[in-house]
C-alpha positions in Angstrom: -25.6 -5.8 -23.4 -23.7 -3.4 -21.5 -20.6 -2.0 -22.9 -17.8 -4.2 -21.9 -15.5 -2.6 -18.8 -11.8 -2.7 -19.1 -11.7 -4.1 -15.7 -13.9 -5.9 -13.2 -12.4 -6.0 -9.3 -14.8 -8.8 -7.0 -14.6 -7.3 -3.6 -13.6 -4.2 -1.8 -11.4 -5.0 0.9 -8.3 -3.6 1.4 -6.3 -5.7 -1.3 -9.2 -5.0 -3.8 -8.8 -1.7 -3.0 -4.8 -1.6 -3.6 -4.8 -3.3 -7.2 -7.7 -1.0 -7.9 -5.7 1.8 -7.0 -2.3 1.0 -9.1 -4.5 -0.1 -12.1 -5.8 3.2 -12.5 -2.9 4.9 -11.9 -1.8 3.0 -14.9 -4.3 4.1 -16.9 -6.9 1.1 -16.6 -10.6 2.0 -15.8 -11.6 -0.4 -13.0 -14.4 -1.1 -11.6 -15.0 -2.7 -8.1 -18.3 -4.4 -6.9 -18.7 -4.9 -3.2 -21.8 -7.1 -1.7 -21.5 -5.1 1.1 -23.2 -1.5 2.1 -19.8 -0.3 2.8 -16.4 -1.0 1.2 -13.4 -2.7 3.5 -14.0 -6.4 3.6 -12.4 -7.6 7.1 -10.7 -4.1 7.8 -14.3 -1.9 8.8 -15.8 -0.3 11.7 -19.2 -0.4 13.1 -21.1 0.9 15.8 -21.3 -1.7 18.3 -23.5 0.0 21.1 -24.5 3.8 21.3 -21.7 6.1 21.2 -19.2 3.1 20.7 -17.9 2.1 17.5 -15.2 -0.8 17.2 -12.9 -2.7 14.5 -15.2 -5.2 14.4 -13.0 -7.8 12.5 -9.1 -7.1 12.1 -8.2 -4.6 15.3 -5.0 -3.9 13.8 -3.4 -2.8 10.4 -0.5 -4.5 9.1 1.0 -2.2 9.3 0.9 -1.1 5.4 4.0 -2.0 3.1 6.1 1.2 2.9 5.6 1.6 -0.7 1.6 0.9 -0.9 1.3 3.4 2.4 3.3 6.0 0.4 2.0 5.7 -3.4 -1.6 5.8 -1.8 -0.6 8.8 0.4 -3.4 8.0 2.5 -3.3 11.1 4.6 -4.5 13.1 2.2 -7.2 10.9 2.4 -7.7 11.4 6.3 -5.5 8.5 7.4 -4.3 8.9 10.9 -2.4 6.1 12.1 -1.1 5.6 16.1 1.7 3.4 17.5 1.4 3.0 21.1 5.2 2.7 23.1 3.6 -1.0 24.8 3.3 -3.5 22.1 1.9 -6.2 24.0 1.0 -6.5 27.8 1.2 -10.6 29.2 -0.2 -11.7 32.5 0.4 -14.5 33.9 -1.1 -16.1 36.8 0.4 -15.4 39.3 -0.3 -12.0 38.9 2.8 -10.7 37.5 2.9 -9.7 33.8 5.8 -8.9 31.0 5.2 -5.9 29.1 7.1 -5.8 25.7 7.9 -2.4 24.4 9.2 -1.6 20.8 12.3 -0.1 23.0 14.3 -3.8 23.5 16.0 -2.2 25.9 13.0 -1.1 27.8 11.8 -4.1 27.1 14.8 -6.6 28.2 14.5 -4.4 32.0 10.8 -5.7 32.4 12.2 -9.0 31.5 15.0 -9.0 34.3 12.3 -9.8 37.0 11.7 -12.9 35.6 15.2 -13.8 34.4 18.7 -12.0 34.0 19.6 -14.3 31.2 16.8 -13.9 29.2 16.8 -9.8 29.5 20.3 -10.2 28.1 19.4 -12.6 25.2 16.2 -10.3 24.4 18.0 -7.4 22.3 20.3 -10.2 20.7 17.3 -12.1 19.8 15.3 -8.6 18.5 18.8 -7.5 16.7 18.8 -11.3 15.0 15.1 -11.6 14.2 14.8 -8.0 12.4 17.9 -8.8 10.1 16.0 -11.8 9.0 12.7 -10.3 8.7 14.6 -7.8 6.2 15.4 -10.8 4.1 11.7 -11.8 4.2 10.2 -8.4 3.8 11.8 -8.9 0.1 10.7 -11.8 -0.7 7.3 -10.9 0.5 7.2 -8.0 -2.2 8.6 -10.7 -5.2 6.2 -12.2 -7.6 6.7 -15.3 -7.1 8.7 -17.0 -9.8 7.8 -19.3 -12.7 8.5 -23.1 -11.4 8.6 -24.7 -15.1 10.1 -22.0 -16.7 11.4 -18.8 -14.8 11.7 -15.6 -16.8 15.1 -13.4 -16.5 13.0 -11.5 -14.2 11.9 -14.0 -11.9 16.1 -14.6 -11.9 16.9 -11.4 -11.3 14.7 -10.9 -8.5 15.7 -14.2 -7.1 18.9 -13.6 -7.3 18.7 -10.1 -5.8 17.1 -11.8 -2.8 20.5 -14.6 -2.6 22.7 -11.8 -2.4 21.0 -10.4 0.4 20.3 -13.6 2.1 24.3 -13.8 1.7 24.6 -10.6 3.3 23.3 -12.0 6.0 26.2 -14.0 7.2 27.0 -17.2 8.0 25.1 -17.4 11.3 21.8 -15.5 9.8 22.0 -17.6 7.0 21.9 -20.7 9.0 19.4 -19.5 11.8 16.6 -18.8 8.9 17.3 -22.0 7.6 17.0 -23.8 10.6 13.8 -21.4 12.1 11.9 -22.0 9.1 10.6 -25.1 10.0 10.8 -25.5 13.5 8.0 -25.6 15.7 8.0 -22.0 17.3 7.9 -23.7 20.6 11.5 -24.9 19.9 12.6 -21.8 18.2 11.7 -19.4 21.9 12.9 -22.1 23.8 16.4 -22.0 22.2 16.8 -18.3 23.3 14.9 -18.0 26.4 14.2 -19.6 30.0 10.8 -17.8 31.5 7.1 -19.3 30.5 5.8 -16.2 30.5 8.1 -14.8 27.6 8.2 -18.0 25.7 4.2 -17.7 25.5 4.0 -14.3 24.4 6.7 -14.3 21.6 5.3 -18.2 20.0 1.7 -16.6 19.9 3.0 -14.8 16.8 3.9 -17.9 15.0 0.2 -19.4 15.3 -2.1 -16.9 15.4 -4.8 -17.1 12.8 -4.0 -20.9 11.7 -5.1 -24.1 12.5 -1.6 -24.8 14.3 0.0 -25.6 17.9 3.2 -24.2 18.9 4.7 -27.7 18.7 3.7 -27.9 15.1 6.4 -27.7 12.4 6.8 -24.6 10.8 5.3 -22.2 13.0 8.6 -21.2 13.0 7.9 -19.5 9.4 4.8 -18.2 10.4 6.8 -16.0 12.9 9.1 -14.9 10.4 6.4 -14.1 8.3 4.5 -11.9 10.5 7.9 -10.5 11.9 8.8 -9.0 8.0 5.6 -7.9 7.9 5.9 -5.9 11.0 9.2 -4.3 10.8 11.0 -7.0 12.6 10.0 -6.3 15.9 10.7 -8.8 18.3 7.8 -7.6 20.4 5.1 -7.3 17.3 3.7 -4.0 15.2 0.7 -2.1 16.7 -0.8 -0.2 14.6 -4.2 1.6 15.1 -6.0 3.8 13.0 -8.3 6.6 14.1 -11.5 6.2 13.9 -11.3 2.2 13.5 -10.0 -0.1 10.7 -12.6 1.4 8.2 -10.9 4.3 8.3 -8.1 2.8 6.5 -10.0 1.5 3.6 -12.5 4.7 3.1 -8.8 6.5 3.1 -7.8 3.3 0.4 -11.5 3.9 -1.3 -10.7 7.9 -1.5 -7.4 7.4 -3.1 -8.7 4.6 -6.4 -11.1 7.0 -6.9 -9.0 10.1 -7.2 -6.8 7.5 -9.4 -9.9 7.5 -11.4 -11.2 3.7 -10.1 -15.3 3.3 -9.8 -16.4 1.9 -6.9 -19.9 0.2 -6.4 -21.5 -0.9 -3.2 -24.5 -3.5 -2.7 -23.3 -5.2 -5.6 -22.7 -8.9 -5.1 -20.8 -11.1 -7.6 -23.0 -14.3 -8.4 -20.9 -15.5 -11.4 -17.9 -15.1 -13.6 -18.7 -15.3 -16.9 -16.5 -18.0 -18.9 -16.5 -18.6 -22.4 -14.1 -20.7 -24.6 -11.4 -21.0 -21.5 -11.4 -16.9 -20.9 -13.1 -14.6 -18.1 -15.9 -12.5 -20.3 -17.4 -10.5 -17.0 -19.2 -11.3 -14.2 -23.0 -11.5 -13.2 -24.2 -9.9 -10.6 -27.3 -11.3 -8.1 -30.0 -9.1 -9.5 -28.9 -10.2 -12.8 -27.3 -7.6 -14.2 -24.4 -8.5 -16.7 -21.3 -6.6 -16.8 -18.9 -7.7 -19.7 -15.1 -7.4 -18.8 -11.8 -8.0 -20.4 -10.2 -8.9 -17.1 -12.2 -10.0 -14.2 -9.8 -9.7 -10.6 -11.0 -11.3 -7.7 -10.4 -10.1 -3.9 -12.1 -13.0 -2.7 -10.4 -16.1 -1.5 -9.5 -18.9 -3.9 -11.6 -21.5 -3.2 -14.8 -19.0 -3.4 -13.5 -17.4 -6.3 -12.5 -20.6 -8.4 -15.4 -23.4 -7.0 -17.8 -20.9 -6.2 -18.1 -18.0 -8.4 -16.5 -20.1 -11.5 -18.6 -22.9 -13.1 -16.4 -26.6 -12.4 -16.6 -27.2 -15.9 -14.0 -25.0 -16.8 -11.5 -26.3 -14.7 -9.4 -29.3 -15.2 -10.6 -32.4 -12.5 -6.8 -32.1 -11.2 -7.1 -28.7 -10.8 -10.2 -28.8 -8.8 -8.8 -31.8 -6.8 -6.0 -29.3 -5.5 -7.9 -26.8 -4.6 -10.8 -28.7 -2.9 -7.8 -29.7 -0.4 -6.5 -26.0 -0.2 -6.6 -26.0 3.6 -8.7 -22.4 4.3 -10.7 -23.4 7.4 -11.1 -20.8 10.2 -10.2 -21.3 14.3 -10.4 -17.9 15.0 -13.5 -16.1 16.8 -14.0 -12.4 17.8 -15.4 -10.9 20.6 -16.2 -7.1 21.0 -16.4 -5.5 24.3 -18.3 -2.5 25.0 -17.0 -1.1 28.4 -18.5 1.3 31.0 -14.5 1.7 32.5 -10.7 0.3 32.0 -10.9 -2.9 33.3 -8.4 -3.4 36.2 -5.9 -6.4 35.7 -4.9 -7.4 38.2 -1.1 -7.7 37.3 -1.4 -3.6 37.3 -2.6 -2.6 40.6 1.1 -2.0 41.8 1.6 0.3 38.8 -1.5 1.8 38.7 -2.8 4.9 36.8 -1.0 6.2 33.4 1.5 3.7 33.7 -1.2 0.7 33.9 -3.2 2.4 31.6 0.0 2.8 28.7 0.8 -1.3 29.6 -2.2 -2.2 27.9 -2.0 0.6 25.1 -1.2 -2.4 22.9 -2.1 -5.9 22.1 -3.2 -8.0 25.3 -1.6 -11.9 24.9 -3.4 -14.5 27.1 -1.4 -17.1 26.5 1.3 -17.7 29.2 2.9 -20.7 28.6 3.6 -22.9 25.6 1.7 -25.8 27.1 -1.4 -23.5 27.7 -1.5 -22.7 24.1 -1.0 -26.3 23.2 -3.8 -27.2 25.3 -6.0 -24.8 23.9 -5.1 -26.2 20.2 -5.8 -29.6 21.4 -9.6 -28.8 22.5 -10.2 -27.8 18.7 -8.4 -31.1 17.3 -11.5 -33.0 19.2 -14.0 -30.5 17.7 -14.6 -28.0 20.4 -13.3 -24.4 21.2 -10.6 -24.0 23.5 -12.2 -23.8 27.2 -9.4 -22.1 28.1 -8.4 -20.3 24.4 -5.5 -18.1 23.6 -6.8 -14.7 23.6 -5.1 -11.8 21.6 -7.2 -8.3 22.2 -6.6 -4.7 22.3 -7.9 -1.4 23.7 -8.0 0.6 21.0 -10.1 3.1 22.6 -7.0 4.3 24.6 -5.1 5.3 21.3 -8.4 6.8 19.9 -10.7 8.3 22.6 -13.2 9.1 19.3 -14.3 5.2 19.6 -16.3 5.7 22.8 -17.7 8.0 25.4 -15.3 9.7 28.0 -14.0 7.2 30.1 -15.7 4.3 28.6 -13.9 2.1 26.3 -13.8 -0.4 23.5 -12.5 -4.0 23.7 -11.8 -6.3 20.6 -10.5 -9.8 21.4 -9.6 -12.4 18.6 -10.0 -15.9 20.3 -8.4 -19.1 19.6 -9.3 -21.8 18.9 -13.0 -22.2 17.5 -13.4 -24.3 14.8 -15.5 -23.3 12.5 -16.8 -26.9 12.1 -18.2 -28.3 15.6 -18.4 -31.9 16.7 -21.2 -31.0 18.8 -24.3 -28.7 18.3 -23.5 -25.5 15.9 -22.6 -21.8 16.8 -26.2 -20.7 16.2 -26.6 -22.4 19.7 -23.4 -22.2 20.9 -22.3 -18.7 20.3 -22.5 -17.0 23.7 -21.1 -20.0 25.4 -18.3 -19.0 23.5 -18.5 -15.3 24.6 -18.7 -16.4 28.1 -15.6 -18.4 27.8 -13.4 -15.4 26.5 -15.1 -13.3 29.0 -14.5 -16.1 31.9 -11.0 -16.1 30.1 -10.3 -12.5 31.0 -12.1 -12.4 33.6 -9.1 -14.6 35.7 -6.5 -11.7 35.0 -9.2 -8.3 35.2 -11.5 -9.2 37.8 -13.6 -6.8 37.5 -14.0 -7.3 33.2 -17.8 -8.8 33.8 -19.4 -5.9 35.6 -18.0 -3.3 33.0 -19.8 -5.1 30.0 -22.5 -2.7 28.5 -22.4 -5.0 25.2 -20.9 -8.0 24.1 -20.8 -9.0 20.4 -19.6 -13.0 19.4 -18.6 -13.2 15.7 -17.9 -17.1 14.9 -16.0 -18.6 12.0 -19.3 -19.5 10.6 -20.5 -15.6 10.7 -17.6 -15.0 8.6 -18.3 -17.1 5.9 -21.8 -16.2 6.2 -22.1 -12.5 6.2 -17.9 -11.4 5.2 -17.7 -14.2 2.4 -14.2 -15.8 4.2 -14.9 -19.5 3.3 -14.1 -21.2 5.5 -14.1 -18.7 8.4 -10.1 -18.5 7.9 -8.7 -14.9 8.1 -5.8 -15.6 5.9 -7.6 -16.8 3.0 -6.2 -20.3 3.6 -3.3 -21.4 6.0 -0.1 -19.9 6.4 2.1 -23.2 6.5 5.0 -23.9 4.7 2.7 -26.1 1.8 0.8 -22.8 1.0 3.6 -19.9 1.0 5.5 -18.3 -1.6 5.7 -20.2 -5.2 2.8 -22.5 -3.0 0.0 -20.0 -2.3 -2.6 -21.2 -3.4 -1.0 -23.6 -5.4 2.1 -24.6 -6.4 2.3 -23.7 -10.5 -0.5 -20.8 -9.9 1.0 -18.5 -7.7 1.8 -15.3 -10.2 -1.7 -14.1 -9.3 -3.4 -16.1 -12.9 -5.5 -18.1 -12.6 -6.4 -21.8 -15.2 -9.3 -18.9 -16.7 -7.8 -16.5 -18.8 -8.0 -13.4 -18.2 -9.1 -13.9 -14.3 -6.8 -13.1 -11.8 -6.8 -13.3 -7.9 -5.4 -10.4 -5.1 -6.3 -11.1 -2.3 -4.9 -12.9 0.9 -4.6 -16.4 -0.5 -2.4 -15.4 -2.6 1.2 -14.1 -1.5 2.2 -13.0 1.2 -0.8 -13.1 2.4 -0.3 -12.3 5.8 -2.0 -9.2 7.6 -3.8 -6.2 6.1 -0.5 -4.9 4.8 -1.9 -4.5 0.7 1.1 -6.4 0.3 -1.3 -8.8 -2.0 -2.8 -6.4 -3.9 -0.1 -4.8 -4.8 1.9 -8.1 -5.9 -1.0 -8.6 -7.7 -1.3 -5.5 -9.7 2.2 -5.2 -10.6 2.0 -8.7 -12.2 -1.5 -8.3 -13.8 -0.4 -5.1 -15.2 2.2 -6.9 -17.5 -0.3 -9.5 -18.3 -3.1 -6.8 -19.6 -0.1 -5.0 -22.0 
């Protein structure tokens, strides 16, 4: 037998990567084992088409929480990171378009050709939103306390995050309260008149999840991604040079250097259980590695009814987390282009200007009831026929993605369930490219003629080749039943798991939300005190 490892990390994306990074620093020798060729999980980059390389899963990062981007000081790794002025470009129909800007002033002047109200509500809504967010952005680096019996340290950090929550004021206090859980729909509406800007700002509260923007709590959702961003109003961009996989061959660079080992083309089979404890895990060539703490990146359900025998878990247990709500409505579609498409919305413009307008994130989306309707289709069992698209350009930031005056397109697509009520996606799949592309096609006219290669990437591709069960990006849902002291599950949200000495980092647990290493490091921090 092998000699046992101190610690065993299942998976190399980015969250993997993080806890691998602070163990070491720490003074742990971990080890992590990817399936994959290449280490990244859902933040890489592949060629798509010669000379083209894309994102070809997340488009964005986070961005990074402050601390991980600066303990990690991933431009000594090569990290280059880019923030584009535009942060997301809306057409509507009619062929007008919003463009929101990270300025809210800029921003509230676009939004005074729709509506003078609203352009003055905008920076009162941005101020409003970003104190909030603070409040959240806290919270979202808290272990989540003890429910049956808190520690002085869960108490001190929960009482930290009251006083600031105080410091809010009365109306602050009240308005996260209240915006929790509301439907985001009701939440825009309450500040603002126009469609087009209603649209674009609920988008936020539902992308990723299995949710409408009249569902309750998509309010949260919104608040979640809005502490995770800063709290801009108008959404982070960030893009990394050379593509997503930049960012976690930068993470990669820095656990080694910490002194972390890293193995590709090495897939977990099994976690080793013996007497109620984690002894190692087994890989699919059946080599055994013995471990005195096994971490998993992978999501909960995979990690705990998947890689993890039943029999060591109690039936409640299991019951729980069989109804852990992790399926996927989110599809991707990469672009390679032979030009900038031309929207329509843009000819008046024209140029740099049209060019910088869609620098940032592309919403299709301009109306609440469009994005309703688009939910409703996947409620029946079908994708959206008209679905609410959210893609980017990145190729404009980062010229290095494609040849000169060619460019890149990555558009995540909602909603595709991952489970169809007629035929599958193995026969379905460019259907679905020729909606988004049909999609598209009604505000850029000219989109279809440009394509030199179209790739379709269904929730059931990533399950099946990225290991998401599922297809769900998050891990499992953001909704208010699976945040904080709930994600996964309420009683198992300190990053333990019923196995001792097996743990889990990655997005299922909290916060969760976007390739911020938020997660990870959460994670490590808590396991860290566990391992002492």
């Amino acid at each position: 037998m092998a000699t046992p490892r101190d610690v065993v990390i299942i998976g190399g994306g980015h969250n993997g990567l993080v806890t691998a990074f602070y163990l070491a620093r720490a003074g742990r020798k971990p080890l992590v084992l990817e399936r994959r060729p290449v280490v990244g999980g859902a933040a890489i980059t592949d060629d798509l088409h010669p000379g083209f390389k894309c994102s070809t899963l997340a488009p964005l990062a986070g961005p990074l929480r402050a601390d991980v981007a600066r303990d990690l000081r991933l431009e000594r790794h090569g990290l280059q990171v880019v923030t584009p002025e535009a942060r997301a470009f809306a057409p509507a129909p009619d062929g007008r378009a919003l463009v929101l800007y990270g300025d809210p002033g800029r921003t509230a002047q676009g939004i005074a050709a729709f509506s003078r109200k609203d352009a003055e509500k905008y920076p009162e809504f941005h101020r409003a939103l970003g104190r909030i967010a603070s409040v959240l952005a806290d919270l979202e680096s808290l272990i989540p306390p003890s429910v049956d019996a808190p520690s002085g340290g869960d108490l001190w950090g929960l009482l930290k995050a009251g006083r600031k929550f105080r410091a809010l004021g009365k109306k602050d206090m009240f308005r996260l309260l209240r915006w929790g859980p509301m439907a985001v729909a009701d939440l825009v509406a309450e500040w603002f008149e126009t469609e087009l800007l209603r649209g674009t700002l609920a988008g936020r509260g539902i992308f990723g999840s299995f949710l409408g923007p009249w569902s309750a709590g998509t309010g949260a959702a919104l608040l979640l991604r809005a502490a995770a961003e800063g709290g801009d109003a108008a959404g982070g961009v960030t893009f990394v040079r050379g593509g997503m996989g930049a960012l976690t061959q930068a993470m990669a660079s820095a656990a080694r250097q910490a002194g972390a080992e890293i193995r590709t083309g090495a897939e977990v089979a099994r976690v080793g259980v013996k007497d109620g404890a984690a002894t190692g895990v087994v890989l699919a060539s059946g080599e055994e590695i013995p471990a005195r703490a096994v971490i998993s990146n992978a999501d909960p359900r995979r990690t705990l009814l998947t890689l993890v025998d039943p029999v060591h878990l109690q039936p409640d247990f299991r019951t729980k987390l069989q109804h852990y709500r992790s399926v996927g409505y989110v599809a991707k579609v990469n672009l390679a282009l032979s030009g900038l498409p031309s929207f329509t919305a843009l000819k008046e413009t024209g140029g740099a200007r049209g060019a910088g307008a869609l620098a940032g994130r592309i919403h299709i989306g301009p109306e609440i009831d469009y994005l309703e309707r688009a939910f409703d289709d996947a409620k029946y069992g079908d994708f959206s026929k008209q679905p609410y698209l959210d893609a980017t350009i990145p190729s404009l930031s980062d010229p290095s993605l494609a040849p000169s005056g060619q460019h890149v397109m990555s558009i995540c697509a909602q909603f595709a369930p991952f489970r169809l009520k007629t035929g599958d996606w193995s026969g379905r799949r460019e259907e679905l490219g020729d909606t988004v592309v049909k999609t598209l096609a009604a505000y850029a006219p000219d989109l279809p003629g440009r394509i030199l290669k179209r790739q379709v990437i269904t929730p059931r591709d990533l399950e099946d080749t990225y290991a998401l069960t599922g297809g769900h990006i998050y891990h499992g849902e953001l909704a208010l039943d699976q945040l904080f002291t709930m994600r996964p599950l309420l009683g198992w949200a300190r990053y333990a798991t019923p196995i001792k000495g097996l743990y889990l980092c990655g997005s299922g647990t909290h916060p969760g939300v976007g390739v911020t290493g938020a997660s990870g490091a959460n994670a490590a921090r808590e396991i860290l005190k566990t391992l002492r």
